[in-house]
N, CA, C, O and CB atoms as a CASP TS submission, in Angstrom:
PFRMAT TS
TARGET T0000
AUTHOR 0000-0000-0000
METHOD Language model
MODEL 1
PARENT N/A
ATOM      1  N   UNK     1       0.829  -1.192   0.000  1.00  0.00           N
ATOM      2  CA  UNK     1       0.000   0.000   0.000  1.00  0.00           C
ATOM      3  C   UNK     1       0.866   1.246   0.000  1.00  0.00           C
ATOM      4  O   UNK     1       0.472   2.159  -0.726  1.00  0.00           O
ATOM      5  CB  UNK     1      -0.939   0.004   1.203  1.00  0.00           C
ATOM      6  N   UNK     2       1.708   1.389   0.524  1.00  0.00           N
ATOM      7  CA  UNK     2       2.756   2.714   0.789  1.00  0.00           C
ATOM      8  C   UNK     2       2.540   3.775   2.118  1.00  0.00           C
ATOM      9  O   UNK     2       1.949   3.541   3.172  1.00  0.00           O
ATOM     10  CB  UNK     2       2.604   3.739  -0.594  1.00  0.00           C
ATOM     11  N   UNK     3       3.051   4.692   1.798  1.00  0.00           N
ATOM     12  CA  UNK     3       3.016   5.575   2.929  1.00  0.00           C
ATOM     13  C   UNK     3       2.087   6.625   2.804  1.00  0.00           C
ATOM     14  O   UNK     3       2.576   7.584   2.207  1.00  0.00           O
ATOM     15  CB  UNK     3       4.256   6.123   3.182  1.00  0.00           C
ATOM     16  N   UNK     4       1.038   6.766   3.121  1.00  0.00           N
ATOM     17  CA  UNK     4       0.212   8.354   2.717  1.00  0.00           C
ATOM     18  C   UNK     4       0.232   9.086   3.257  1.00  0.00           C
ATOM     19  O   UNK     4       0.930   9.064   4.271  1.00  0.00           O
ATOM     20  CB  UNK     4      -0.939   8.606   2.566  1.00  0.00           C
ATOM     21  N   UNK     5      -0.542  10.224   2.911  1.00  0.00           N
ATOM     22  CA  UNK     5      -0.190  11.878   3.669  1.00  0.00           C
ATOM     23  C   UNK     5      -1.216  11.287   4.903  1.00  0.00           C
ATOM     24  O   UNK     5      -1.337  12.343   5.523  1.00  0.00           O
ATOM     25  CB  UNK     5      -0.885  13.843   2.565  1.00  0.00           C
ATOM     26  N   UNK     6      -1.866  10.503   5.513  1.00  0.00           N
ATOM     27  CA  UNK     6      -2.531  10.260   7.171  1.00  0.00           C
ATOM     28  C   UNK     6      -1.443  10.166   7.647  1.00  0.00           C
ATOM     29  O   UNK     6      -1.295  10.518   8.817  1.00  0.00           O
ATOM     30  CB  UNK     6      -3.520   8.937   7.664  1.00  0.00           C
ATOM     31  N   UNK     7      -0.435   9.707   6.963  1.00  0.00           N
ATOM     32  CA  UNK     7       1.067   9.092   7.887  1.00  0.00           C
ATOM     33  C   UNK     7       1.862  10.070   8.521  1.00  0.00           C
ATOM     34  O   UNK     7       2.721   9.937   9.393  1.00  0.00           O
ATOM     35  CB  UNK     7       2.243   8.340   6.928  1.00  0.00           C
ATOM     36  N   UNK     8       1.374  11.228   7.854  1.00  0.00           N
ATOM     37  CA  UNK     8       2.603  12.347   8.352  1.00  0.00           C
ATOM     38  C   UNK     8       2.765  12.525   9.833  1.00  0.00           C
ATOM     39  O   UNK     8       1.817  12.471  10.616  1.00  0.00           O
ATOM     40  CB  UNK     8       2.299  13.898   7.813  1.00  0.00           C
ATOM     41  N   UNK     9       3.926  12.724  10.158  1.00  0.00           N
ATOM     42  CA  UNK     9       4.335  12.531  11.633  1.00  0.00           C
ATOM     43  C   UNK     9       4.379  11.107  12.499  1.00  0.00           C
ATOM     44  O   UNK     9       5.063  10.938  13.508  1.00  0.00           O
ATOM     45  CB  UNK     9       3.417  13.358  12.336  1.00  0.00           C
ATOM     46  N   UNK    10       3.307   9.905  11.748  1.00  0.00           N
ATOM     47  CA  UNK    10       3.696   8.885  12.367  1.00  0.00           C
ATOM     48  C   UNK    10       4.856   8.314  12.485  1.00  0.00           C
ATOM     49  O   UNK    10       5.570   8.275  11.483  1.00  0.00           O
ATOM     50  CB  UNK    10       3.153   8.223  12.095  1.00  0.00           C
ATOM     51  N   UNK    11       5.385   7.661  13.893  1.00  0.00           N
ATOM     52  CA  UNK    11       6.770   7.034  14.464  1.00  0.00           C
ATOM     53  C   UNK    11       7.465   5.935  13.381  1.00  0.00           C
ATOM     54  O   UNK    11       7.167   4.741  13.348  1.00  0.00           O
ATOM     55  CB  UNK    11       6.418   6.168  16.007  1.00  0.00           C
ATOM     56  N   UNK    12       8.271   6.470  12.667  1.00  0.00           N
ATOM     57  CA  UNK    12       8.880   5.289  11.635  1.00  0.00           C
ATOM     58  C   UNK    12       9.285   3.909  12.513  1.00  0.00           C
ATOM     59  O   UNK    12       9.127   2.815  11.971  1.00  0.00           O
ATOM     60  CB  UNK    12      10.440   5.920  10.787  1.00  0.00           C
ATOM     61  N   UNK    13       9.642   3.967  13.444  1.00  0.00           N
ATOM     62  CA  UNK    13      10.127   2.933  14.322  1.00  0.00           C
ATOM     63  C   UNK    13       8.856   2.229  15.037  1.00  0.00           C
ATOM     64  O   UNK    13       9.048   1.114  15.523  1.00  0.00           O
ATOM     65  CB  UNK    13      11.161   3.579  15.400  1.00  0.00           C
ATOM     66  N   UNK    14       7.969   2.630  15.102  1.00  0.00           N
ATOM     67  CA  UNK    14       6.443   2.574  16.033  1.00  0.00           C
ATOM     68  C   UNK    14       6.562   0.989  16.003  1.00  0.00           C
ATOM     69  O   UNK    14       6.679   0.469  17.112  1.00  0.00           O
ATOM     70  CB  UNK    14       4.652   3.360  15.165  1.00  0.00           C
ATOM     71  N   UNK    15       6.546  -0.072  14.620  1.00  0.00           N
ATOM     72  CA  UNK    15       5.976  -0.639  14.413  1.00  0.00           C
ATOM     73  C   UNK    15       5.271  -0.819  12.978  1.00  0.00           C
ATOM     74  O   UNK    15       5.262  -1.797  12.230  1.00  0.00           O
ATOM     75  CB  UNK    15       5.581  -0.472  15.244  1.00  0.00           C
ATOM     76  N   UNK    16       4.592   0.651  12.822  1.00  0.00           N
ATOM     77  CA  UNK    16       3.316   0.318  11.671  1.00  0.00           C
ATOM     78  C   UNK    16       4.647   0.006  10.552  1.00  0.00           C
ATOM     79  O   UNK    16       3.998  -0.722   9.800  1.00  0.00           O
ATOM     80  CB  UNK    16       1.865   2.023  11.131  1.00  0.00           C
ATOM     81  N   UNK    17       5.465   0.027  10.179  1.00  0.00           N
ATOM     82  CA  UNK    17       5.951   0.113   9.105  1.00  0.00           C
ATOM     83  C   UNK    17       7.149  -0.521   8.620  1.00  0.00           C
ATOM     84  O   UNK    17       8.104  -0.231   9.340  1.00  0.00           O
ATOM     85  CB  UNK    17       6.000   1.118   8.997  1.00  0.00           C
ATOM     86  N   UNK    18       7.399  -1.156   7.818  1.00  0.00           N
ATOM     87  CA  UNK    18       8.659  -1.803   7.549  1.00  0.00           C
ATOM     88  C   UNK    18       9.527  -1.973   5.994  1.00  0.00           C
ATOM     89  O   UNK    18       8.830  -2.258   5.021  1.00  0.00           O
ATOM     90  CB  UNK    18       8.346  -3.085   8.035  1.00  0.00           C
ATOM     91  N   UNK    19      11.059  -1.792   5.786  1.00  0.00           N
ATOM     92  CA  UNK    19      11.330  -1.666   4.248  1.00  0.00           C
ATOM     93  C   UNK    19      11.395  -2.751   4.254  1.00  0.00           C
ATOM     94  O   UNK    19      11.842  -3.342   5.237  1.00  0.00           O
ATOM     95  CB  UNK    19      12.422  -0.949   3.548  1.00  0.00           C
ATOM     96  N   UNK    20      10.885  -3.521   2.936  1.00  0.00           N
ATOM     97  CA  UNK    20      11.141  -4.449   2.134  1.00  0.00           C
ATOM     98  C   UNK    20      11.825  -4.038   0.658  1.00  0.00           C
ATOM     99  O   UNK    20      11.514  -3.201  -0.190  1.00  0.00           O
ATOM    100  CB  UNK    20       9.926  -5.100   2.045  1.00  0.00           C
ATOM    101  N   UNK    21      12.785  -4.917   0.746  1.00  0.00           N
ATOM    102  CA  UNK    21      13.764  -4.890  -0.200  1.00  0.00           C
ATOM    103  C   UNK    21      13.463  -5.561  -1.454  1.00  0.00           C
ATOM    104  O   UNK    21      13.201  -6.764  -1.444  1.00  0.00           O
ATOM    105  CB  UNK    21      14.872  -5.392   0.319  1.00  0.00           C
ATOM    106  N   UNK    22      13.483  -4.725  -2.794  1.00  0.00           N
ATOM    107  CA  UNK    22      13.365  -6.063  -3.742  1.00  0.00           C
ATOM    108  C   UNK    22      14.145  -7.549  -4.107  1.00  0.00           C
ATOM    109  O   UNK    22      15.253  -7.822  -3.645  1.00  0.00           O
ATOM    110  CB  UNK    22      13.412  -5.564  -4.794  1.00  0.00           C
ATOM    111  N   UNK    23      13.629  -8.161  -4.717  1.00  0.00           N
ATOM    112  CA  UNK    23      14.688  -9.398  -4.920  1.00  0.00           C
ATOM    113  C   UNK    23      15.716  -9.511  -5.974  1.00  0.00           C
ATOM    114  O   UNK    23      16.482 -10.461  -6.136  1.00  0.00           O
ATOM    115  CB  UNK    23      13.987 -10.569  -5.136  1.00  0.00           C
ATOM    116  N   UNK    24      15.629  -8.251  -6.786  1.00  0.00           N
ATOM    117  CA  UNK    24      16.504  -8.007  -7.298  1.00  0.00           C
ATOM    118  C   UNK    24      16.621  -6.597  -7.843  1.00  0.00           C
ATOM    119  O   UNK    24      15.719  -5.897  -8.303  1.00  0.00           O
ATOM    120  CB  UNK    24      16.594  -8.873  -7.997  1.00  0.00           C
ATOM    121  N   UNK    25      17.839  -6.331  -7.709  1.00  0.00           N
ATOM    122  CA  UNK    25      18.182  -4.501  -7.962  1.00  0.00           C
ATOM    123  C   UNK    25      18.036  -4.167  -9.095  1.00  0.00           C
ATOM    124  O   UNK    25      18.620  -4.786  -9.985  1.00  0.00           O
ATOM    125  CB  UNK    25      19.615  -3.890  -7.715  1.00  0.00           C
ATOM    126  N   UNK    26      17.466  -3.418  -9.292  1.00  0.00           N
ATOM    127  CA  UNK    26      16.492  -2.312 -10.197  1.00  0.00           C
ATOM    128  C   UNK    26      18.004  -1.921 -11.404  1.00  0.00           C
ATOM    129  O   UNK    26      19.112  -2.304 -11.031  1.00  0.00           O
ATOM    130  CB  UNK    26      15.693  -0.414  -8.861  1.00  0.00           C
ATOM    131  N   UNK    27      17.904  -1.315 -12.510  1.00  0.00           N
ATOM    132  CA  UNK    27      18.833  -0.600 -13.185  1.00  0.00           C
ATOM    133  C   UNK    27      18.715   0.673 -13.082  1.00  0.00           C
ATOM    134  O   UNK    27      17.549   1.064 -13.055  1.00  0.00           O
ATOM    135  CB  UNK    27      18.880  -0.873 -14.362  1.00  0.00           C
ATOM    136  N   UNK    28      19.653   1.591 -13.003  1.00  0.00           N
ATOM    137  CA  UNK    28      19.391   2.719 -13.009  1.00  0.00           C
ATOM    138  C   UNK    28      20.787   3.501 -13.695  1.00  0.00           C
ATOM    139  O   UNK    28      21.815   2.824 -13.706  1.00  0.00           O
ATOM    140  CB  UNK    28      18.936   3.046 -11.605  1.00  0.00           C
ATOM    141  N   UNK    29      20.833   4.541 -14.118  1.00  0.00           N
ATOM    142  CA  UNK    29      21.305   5.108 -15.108  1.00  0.00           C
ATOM    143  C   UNK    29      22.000   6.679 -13.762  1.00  0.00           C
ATOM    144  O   UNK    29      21.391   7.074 -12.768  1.00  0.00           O
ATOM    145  CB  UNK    29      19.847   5.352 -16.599  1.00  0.00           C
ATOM    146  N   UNK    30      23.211   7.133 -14.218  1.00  0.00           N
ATOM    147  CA  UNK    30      23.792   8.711 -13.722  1.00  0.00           C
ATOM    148  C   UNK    30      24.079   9.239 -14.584  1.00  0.00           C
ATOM    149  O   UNK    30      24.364   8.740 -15.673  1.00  0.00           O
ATOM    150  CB  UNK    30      24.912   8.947 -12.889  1.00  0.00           C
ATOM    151  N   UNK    31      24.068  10.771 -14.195  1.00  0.00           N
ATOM    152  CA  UNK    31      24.528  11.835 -14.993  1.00  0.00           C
ATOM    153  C   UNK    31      25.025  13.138 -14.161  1.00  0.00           C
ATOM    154  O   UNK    31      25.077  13.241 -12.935  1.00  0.00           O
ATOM    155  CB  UNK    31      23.400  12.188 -15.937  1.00  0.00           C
ATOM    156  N   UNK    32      25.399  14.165 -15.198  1.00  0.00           N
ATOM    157  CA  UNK    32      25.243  15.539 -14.154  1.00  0.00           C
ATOM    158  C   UNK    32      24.271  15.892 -13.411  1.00  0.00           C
ATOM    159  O   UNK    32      23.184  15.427 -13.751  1.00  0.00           O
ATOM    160  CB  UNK    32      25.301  16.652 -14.709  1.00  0.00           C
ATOM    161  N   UNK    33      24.284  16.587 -12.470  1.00  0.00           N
ATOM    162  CA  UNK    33      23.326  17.115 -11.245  1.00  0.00           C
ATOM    163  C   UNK    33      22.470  18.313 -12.305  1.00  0.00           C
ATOM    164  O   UNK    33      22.842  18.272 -13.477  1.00  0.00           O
ATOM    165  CB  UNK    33      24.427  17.971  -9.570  1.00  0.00           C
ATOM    166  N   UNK    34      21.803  18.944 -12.103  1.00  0.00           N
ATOM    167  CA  UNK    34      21.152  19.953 -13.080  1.00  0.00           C
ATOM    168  C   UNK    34      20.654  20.914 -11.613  1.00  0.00           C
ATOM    169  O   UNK    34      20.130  20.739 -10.513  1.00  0.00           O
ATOM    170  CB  UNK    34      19.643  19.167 -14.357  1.00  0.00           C
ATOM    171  N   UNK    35      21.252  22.064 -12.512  1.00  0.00           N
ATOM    172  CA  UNK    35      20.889  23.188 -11.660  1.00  0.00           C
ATOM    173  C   UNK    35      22.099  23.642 -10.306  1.00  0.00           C
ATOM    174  O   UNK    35      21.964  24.501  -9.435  1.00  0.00           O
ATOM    175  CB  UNK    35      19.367  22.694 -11.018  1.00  0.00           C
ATOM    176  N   UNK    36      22.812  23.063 -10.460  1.00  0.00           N
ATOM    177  CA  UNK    36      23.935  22.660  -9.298  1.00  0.00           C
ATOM    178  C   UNK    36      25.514  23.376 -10.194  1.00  0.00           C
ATOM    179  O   UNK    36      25.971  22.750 -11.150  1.00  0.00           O
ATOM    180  CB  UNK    36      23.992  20.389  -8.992  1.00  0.00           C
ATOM    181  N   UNK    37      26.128  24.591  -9.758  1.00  0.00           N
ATOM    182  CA  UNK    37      27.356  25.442 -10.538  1.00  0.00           C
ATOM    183  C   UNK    37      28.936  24.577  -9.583  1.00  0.00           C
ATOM    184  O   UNK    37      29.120  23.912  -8.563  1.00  0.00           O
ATOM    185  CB  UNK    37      27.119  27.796 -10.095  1.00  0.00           C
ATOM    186  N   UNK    38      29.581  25.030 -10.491  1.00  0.00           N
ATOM    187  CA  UNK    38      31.144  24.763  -9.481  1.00  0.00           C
ATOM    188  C   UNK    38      31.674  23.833  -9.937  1.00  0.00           C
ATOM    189  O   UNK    38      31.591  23.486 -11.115  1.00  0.00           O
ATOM    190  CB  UNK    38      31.128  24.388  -7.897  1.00  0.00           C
ATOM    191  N   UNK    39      32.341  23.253  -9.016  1.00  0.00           N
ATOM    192  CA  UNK    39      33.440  21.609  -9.176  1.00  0.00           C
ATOM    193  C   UNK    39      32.440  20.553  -9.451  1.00  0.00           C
ATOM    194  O   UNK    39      32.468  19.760 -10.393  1.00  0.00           O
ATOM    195  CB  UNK    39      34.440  20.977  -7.485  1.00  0.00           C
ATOM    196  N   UNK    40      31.046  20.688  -7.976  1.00  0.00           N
ATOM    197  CA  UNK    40      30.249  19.117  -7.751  1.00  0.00           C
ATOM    198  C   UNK    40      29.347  19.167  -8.774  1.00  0.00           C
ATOM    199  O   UNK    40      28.681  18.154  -8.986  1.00  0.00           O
ATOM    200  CB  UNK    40      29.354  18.791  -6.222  1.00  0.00           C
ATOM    201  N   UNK    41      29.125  20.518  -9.718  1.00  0.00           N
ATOM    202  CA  UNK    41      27.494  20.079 -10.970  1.00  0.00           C
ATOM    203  C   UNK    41      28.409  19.646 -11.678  1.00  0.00           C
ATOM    204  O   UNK    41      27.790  18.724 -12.209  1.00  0.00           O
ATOM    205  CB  UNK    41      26.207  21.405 -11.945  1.00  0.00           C
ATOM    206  N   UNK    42      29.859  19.570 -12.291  1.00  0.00           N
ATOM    207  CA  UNK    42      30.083  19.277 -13.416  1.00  0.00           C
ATOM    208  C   UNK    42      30.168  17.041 -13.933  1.00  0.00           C
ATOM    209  O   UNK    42      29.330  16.156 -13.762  1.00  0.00           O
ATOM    210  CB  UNK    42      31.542  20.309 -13.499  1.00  0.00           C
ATOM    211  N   UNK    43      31.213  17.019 -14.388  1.00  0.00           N
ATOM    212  CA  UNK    43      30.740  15.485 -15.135  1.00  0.00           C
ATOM    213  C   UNK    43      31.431  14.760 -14.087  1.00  0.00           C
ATOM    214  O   UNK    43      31.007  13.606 -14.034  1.00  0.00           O
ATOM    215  CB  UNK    43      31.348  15.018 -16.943  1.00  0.00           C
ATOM    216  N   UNK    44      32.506  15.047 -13.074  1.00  0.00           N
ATOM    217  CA  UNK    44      33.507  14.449 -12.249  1.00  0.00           C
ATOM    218  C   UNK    44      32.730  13.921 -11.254  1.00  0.00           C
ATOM    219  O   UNK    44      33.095  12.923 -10.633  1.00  0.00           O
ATOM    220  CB  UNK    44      34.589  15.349 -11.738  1.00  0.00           C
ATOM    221  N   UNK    45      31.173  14.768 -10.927  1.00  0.00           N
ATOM    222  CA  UNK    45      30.323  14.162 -10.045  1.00  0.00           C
ATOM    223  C   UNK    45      29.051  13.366 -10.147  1.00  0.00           C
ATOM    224  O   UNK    45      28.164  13.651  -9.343  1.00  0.00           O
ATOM    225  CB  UNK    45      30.082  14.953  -9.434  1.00  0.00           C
ATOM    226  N   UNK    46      28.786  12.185 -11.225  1.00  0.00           N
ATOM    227  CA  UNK    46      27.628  12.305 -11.621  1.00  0.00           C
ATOM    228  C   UNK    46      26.484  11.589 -10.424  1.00  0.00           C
ATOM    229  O   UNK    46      26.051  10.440 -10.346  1.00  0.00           O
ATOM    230  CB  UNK    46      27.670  11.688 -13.056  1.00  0.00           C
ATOM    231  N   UNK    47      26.227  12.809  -9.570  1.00  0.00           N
ATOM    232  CA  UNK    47      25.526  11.926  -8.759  1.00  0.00           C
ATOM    233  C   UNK    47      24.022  12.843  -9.085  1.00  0.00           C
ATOM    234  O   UNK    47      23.447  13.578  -8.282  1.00  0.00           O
ATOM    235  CB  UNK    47      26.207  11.773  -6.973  1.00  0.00           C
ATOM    236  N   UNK    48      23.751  12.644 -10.023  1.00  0.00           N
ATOM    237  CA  UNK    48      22.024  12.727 -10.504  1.00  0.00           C
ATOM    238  C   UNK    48      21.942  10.872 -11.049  1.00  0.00           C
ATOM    239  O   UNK    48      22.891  10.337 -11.622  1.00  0.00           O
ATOM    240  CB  UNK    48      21.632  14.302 -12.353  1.00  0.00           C
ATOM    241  N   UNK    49      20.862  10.266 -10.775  1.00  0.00           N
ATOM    242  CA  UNK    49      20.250   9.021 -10.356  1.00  0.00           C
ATOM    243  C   UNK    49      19.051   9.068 -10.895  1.00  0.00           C
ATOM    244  O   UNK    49      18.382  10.023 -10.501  1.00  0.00           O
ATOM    245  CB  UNK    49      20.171   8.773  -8.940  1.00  0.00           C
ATOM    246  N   UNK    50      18.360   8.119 -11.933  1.00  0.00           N
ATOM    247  CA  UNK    50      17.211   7.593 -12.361  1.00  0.00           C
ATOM    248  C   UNK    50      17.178   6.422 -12.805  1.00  0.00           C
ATOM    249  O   UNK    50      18.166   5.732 -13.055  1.00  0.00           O
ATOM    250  CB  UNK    50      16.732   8.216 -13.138  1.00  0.00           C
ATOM    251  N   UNK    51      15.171   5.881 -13.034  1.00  0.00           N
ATOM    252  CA  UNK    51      15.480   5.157 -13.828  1.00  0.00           C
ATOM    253  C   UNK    51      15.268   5.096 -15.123  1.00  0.00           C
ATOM    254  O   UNK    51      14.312   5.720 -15.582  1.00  0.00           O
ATOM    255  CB  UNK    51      15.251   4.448 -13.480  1.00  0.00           C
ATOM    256  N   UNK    52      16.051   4.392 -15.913  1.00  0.00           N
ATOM    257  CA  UNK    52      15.915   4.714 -17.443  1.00  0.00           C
ATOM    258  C   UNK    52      14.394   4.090 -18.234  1.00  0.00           C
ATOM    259  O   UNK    52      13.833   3.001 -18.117  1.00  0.00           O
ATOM    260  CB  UNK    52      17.364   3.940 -18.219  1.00  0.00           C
ATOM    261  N   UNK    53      14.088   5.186 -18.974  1.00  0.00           N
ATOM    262  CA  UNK    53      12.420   5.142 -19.042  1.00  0.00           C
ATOM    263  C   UNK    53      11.390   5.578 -17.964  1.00  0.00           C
ATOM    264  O   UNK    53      10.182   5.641 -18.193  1.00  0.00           O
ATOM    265  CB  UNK    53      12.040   3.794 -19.214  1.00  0.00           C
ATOM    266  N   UNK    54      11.786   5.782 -17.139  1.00  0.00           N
ATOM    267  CA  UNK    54      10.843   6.227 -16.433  1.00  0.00           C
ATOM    268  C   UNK    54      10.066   7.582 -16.797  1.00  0.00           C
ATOM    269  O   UNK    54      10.731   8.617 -16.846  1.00  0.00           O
ATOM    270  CB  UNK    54      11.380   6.268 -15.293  1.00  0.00           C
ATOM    271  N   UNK    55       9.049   7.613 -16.987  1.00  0.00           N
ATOM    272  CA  UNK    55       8.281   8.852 -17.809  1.00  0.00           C
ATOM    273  C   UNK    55       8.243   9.937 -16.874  1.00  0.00           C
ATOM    274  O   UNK    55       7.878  11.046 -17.264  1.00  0.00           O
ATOM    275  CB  UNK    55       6.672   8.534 -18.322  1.00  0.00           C
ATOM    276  N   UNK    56       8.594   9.732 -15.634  1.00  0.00           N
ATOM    277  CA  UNK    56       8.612  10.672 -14.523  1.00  0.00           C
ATOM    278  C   UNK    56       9.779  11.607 -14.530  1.00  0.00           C
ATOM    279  O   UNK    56       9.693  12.758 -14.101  1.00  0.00           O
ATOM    280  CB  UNK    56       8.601   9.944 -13.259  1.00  0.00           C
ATOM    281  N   UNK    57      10.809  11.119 -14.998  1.00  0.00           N
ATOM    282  CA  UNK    57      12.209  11.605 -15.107  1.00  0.00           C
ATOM    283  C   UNK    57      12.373  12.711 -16.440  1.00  0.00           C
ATOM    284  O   UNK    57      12.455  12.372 -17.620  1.00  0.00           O
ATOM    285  CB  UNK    57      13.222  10.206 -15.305  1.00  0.00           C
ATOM    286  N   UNK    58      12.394  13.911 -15.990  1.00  0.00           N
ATOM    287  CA  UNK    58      13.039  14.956 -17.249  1.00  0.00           C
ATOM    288  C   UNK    58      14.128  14.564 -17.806  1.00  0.00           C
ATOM    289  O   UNK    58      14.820  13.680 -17.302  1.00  0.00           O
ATOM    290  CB  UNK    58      13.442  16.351 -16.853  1.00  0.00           C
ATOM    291  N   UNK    59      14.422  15.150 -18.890  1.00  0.00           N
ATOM    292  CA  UNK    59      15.857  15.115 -19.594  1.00  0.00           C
ATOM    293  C   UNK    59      16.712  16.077 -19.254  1.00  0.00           C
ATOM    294  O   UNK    59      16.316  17.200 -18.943  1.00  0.00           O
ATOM    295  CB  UNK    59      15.821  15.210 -21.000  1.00  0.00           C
ATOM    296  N   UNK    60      17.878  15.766 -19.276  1.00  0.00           N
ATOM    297  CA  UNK    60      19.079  16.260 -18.689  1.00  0.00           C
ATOM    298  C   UNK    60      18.975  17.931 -19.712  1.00  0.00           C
ATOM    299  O   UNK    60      18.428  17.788 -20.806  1.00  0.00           O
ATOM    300  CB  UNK    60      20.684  14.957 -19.004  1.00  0.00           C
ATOM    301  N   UNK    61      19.312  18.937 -19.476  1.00  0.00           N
ATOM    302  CA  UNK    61      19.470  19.981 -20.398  1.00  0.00           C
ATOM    303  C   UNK    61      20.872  20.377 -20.000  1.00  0.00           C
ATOM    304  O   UNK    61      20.932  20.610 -18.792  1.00  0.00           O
ATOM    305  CB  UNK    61      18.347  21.150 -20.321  1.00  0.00           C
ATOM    306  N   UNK    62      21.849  20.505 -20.543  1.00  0.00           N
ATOM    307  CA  UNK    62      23.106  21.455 -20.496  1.00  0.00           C
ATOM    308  C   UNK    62      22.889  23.015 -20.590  1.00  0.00           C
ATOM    309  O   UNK    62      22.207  23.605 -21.429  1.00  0.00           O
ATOM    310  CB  UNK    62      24.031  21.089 -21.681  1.00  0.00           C
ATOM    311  N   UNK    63      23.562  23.517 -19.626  1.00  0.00           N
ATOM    312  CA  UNK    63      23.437  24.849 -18.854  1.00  0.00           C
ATOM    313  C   UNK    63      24.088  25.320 -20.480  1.00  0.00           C
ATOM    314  O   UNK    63      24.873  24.511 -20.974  1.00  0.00           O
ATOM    315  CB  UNK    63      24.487  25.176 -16.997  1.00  0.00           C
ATOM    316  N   UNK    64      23.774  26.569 -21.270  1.00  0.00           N
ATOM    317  CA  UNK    64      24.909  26.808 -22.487  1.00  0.00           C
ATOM    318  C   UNK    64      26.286  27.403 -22.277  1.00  0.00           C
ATOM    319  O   UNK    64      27.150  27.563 -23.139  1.00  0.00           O
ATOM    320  CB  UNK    64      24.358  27.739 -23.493  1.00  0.00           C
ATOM    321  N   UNK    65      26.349  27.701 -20.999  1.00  0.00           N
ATOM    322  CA  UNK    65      28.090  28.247 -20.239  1.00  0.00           C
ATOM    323  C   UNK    65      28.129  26.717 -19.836  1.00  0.00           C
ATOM    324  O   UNK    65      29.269  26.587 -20.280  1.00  0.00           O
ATOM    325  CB  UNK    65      28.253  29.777 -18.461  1.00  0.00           C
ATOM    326  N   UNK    66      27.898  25.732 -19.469  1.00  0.00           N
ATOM    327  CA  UNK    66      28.388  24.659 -18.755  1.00  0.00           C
ATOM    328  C   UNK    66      29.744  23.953 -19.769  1.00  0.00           C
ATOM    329  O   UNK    66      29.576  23.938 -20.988  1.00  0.00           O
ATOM    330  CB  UNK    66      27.005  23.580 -18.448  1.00  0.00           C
ATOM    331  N   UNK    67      31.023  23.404 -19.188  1.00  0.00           N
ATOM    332  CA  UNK    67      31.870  22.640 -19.793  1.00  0.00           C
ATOM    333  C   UNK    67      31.531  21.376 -20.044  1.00  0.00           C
ATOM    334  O   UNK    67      32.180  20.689 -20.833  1.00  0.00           O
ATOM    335  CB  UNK    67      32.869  22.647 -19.225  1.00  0.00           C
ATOM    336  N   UNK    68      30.464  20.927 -19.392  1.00  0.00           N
ATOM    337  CA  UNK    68      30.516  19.250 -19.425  1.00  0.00           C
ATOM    338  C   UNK    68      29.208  18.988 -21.102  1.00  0.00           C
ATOM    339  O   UNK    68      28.942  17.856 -21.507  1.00  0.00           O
ATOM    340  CB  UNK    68      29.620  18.363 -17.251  1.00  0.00           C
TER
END
């Protein structure tokens, strides 16, 4: 079922709730951070995370000053 907005503020530890892990790890795809300037937005950091196809996920746009 998941977590809904009744949940807000309920005790993660209480009880009501527990992670289950899948049985097998998902694929997922990195890139540049977007929106993020300096050393950590560029390509040396790619810690932006999705999954590939996911219709939820925008496309990456390059800043037009960006190096990467």
């Amino acid at each position: 079922a998941g977590i809904a907005l009744a949940d807000d503020g309920a005790d993660l530890f209480g009880g009501r709730f527990e992670l289950l892990l899948p049985d097998e790890q998902a694929e997922y795809a990195t890139g540049p951070r977007t929106g993020v300037s300096g050393a950590g937005g560029g390509g040396a950091f790619p810690w932006r995370y999705w999954l590939p196809g996911d219709p939820t996920v925008s496309p990456y746009k390059r800043h037009p000053k960006s190096d990467d």
